[in-house]
C-alpha positions as CSV (number, residue, x, y, z in Angstrom):
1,X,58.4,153.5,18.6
2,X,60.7,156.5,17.6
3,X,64.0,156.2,15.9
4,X,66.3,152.7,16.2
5,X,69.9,153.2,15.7
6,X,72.9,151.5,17.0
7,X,75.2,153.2,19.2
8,X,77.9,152.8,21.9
9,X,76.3,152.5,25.1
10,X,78.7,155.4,26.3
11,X,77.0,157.6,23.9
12,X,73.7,156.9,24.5
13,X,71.7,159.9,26.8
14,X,68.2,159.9,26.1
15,X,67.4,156.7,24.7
16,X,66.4,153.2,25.6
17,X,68.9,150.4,25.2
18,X,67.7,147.0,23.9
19,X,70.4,144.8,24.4
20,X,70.4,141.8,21.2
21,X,69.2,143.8,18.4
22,X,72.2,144.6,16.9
23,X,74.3,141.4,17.1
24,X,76.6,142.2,14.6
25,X,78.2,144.4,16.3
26,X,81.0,145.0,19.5
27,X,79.4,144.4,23.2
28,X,79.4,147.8,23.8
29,X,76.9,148.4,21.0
30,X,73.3,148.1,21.2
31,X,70.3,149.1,19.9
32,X,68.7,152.7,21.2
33,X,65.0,153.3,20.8
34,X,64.1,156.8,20.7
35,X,60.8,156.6,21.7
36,X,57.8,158.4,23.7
37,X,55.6,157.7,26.6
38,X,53.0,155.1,26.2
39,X,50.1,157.8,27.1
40,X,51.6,160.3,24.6
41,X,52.7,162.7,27.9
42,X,56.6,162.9,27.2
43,X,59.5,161.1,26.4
44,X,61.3,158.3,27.6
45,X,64.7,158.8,29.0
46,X,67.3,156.4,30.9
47,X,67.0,158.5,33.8
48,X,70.8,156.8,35.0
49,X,72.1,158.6,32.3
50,X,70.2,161.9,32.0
51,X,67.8,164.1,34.0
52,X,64.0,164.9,33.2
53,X,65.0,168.8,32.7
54,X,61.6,171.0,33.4
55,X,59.7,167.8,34.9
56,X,59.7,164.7,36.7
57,X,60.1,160.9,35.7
58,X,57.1,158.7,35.6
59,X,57.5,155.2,35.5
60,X,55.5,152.0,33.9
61,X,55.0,154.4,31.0
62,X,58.5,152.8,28.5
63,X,59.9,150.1,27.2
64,X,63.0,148.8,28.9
65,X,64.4,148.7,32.6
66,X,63.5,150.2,35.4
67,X,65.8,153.0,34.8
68,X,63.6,153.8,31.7
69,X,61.1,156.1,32.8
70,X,58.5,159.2,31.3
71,X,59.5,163.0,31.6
72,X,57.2,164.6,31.7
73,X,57.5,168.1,31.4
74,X,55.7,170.1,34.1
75,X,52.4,172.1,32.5
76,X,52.7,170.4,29.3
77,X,49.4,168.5,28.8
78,X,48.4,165.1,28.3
79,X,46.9,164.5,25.1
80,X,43.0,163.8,25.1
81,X,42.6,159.8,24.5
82,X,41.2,158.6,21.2
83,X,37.1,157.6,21.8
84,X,37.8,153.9,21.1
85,X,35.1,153.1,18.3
86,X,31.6,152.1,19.5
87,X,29.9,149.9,17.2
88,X,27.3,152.2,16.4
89,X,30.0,154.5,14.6
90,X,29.8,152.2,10.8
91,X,25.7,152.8,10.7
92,X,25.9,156.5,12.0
93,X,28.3,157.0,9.3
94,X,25.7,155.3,7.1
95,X,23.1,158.0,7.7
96,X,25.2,160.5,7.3
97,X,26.1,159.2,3.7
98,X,22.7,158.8,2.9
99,X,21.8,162.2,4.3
100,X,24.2,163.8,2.2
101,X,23.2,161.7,-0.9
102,X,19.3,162.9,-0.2
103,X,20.6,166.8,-0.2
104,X,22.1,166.2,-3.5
105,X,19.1,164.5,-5.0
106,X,16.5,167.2,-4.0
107,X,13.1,166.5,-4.8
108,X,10.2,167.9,-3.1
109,X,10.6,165.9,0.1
110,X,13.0,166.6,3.1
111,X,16.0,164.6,3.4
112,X,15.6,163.6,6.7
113,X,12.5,162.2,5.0
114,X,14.2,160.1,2.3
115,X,16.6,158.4,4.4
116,X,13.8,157.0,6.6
117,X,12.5,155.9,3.1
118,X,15.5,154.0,2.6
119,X,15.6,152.2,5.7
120,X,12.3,150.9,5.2
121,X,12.0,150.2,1.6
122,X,12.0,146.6,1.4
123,X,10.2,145.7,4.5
124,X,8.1,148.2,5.3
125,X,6.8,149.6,1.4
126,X,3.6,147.1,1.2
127,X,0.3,147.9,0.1
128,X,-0.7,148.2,3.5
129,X,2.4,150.6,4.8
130,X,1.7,152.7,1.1
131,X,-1.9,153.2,2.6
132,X,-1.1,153.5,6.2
133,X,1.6,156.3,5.4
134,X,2.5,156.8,1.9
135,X,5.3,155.0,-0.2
136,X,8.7,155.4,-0.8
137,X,10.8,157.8,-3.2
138,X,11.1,154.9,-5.6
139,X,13.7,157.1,-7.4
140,X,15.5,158.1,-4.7
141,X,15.8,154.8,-3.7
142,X,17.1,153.9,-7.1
143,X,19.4,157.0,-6.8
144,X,21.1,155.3,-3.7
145,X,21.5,152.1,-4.8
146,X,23.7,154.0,-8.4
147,X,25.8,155.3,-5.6
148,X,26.8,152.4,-4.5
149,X,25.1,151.9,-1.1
150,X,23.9,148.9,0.4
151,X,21.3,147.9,3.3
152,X,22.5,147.9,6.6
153,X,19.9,145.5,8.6
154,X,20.6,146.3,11.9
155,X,23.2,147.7,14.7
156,X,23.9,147.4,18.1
157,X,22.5,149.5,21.0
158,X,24.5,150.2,23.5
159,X,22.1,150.4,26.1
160,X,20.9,146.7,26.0
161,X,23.0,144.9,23.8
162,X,20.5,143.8,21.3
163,X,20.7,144.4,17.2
164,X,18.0,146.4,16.3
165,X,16.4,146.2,12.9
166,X,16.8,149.3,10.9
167,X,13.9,148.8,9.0
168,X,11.8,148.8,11.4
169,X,13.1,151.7,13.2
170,X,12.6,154.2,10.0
171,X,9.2,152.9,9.4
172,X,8.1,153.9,12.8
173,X,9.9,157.2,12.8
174,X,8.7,157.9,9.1
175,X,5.5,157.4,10.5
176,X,5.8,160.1,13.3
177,X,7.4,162.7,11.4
178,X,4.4,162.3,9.1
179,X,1.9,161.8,11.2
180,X,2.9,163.6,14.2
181,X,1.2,162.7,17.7
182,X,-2.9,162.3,18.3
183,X,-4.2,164.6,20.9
184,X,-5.3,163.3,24.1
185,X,-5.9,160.0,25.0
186,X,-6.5,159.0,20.6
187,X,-4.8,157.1,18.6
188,X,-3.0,157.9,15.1
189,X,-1.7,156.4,12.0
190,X,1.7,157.4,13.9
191,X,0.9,155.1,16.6
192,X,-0.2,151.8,14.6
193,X,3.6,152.7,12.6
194,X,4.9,152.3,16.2
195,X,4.1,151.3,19.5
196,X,0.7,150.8,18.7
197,X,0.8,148.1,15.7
198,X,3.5,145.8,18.3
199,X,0.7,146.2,20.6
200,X,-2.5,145.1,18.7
201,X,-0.2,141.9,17.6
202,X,0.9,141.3,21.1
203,X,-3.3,141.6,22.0
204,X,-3.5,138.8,19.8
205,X,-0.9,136.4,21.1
206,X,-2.5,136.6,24.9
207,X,-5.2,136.0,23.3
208,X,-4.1,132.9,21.6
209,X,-2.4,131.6,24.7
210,X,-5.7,133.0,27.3
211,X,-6.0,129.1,28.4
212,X,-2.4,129.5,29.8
213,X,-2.9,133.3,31.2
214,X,-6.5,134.4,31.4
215,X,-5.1,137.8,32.9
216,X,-4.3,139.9,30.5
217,X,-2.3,142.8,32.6
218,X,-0.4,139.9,34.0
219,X,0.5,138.3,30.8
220,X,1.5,141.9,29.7
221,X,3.6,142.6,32.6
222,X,5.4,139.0,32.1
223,X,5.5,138.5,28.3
224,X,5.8,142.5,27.2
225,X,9.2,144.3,25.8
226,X,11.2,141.2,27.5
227,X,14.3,140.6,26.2
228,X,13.8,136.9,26.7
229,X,10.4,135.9,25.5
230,X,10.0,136.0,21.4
231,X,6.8,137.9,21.2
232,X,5.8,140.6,18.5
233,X,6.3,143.5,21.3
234,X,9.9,142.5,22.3
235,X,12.1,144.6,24.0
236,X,13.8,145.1,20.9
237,X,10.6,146.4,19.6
238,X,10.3,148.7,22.5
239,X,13.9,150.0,21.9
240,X,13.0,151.0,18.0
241,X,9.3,152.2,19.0
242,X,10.9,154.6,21.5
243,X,13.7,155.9,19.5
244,X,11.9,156.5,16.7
245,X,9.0,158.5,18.5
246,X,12.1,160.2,19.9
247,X,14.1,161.2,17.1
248,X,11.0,161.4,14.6
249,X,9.2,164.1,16.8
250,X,12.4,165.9,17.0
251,X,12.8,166.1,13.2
252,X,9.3,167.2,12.6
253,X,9.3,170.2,15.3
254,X,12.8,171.2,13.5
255,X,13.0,170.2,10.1
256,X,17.1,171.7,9.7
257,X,18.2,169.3,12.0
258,X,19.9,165.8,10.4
259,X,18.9,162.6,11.4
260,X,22.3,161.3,11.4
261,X,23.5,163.6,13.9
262,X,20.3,163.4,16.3
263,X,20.8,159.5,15.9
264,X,24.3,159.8,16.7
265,X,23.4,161.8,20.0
266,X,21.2,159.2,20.4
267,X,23.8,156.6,20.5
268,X,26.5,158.8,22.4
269,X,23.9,159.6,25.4
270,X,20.1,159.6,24.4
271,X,19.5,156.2,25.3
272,X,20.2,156.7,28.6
273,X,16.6,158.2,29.1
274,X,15.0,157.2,26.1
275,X,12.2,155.0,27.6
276,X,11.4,158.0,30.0
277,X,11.1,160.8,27.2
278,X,9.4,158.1,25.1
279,X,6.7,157.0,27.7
280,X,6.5,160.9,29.3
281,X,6.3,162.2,25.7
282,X,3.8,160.0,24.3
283,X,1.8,158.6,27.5
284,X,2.4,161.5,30.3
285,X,1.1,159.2,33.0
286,X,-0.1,155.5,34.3
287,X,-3.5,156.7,33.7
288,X,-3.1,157.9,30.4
289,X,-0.6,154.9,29.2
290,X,-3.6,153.2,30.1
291,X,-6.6,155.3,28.3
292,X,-4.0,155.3,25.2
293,X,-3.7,151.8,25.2
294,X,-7.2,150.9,25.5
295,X,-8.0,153.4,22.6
296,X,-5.6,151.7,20.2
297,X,-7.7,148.8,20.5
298,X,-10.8,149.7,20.2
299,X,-12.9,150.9,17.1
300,X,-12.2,154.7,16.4
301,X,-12.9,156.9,13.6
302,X,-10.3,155.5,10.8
303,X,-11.2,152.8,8.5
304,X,-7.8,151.7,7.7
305,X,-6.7,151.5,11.1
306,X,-9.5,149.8,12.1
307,X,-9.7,146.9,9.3
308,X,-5.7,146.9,10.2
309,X,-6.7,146.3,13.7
310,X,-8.7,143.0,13.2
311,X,-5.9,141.9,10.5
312,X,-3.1,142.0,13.1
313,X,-4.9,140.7,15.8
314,X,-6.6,137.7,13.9
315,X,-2.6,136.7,12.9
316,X,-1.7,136.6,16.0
317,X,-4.7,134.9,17.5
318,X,-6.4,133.2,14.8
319,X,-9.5,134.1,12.7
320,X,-11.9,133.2,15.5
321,X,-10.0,135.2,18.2
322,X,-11.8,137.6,20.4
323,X,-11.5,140.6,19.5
324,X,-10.6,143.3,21.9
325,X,-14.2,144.9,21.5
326,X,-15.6,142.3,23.1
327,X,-13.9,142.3,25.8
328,X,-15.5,143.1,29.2
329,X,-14.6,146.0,31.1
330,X,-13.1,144.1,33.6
331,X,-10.7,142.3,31.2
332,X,-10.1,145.7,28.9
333,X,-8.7,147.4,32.3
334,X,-6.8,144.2,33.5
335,X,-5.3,144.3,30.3
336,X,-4.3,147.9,29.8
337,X,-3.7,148.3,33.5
338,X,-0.6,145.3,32.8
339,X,0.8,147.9,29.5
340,X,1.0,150.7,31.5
341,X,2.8,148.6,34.5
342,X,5.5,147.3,32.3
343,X,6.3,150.8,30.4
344,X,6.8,152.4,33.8
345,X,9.0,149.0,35.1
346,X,11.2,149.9,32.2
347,X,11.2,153.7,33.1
348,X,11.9,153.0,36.5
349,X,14.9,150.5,35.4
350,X,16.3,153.2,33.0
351,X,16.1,155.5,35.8
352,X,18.0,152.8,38.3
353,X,20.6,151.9,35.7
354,X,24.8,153.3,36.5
355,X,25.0,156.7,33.8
């Protein structure tokens, strides 16, 4: 609202009158608002009173009658609209802090580095993550927490409407732009960061519940990356293994970019396709989703990964549990068969949704 002023209604031009305001004074006084359009495109003007010199009225656009209208002056653009704030915008803004406070520190490790150290460091800084992919920069972490910052846990996608857990999320990616991405059809520590540790857990849980679902593809294909069922591969899961393989091999084929702003083009578009460039990037095919998934759970040349294997699996399923070695061929390509249906369901879903 512009200036308010009292004035004789014979005076008044380009104003609004709002009749009551000023009741201390005569009848023929009221109150004139000087004020502009609603959308920012002109000035309201009692077009009774006064023409819309070098434009045209607009009405719905003021306060008042219906004599109260916009001019808008002909060639004289609107004013882009304000983005109204995505709630995504408080934890990109986070990064960006924390970016900036890893550039200051220095050290011998990157920055994008350090903030996935951060985002991890209470959850995912065990003896078994410290061996899997090294620990944190217990200084730096130190160094973030004198500035000030706290911990945020999670935010909101976008896409799905699920929180998703930061922690989590730099785990996996610190994984990938360590480790990088096996060739082939292997496996890497990368992998059992990501994707690959949700899915020798999940092993274990249709394992535990094979009386209920013997099939294994079809238990994967019902219970896998669903936003419903409260499995250890949720779709949640999914959403952080994908946008961390995402933004994480990003970082580590250009070190000068910042992980705040790939994360924020992440969250302004990149979600839109990130289970296609996710499962095309790491997987390239059915066939392959398949061969990958099946060597993630079987013996391979890594000791860790391997006692890792049989650890995650035997929570899951119980010390006793079949382990997937033993499973027959049959049952091994039932099962992997399923993981490779449900990636390229939620591809296919992506590719479906309104852009």
């Amino acid at each position: 609202m512009g200036a308010v002023r009292a004035k004789s209604t014979a005076a008044v031009q380009q104003v609004s009158l709002l009749p009551g305001a000023c009741p201390n004074d005569p009848s023929n006084v009221k109150c004139c608002i000087q004020a502009a359009c609603k959308d920012g495109s002109g000035q309201c003007l009692d077009k009774s009173r006064v023409a819309c010199s070098g434009g045209t009225f607009k009405a719905g656009l003021c306060p008042g009658g219906s004599n109260v209208q916009c001019c808008q002056k002909t060639g004289t653009p609107k004013p882009p609209a304000t983005p109204a704030p995505k709630p995504t915008d408080p934890f990109v803004e986070y990064l960006r802090h924390l970016y900036n406070l890893a550039k200051q520190y220095g050290g011998e490790r990157p920055p994008n580095q350090l903030v996935m150290e951060w985002l991890r460091h209470e959850e995912y800084n065990s003896l078994e993550w410290k061996a899997l992919i090294g620990g944190v920069d217990d200084s730096f972490t130190a160094y973030v927490q004198k500035a000030g910052v706290a911990l945020i846990p999670t935010f909101h996608d976008p896409e799905y409407g699920l929180d998703v857990k930061a922690s989590h999320l730099g785990a996996c990616m610190n994984g990938v732009f360590l480790k990088g991405q096996a060739s082939g059809t292997d496996n890497n520590r990368a992998d059992v960061a990501g994707w690959g540790g949700d899915w020798m857990t999940f092993y274990g849980e249709w394992r535990r519940d094979h009386d209920k679902q013997p099939s294994g593809g079809q238990y994967a294909r019902d219970h896998m990356a669903n936003a419903v069922d409260d499995t250890t591969f949720k779709l949640r899961d999914l959403i952080e293994d994908a946008d961390c393989y995402n933004i994480g091999m990003r970082l580590r084929a250009n070190p000068n970019l910042s992980i705040a702003e790939e994360f924020a083009q992440n969250l302004a578009s990149g979600y839109k396709s990130r289970m296609k460039n996710f499962v095309n990037g790491r997987f390239g095919s059915p066939t392959n989703a398949q061969a990958i998934a099946k060597s993630m759970l079987l013996p391979g040349n890594d000791v860790l990964v391997n006692t890792g294997r049989i650890r995650l699996v035997q929570q899951q399923g119980g010390f006793l549990v079949k382990l997937p070695l033993w499973l027959s061929d049959e049952e091994m390509d039932d099962l992997t068969k399923g993981f490779a249906d449900r990636l390229y369901t939620i591809v296919q879903l992506e590719d479906a949704a309104p852009k």
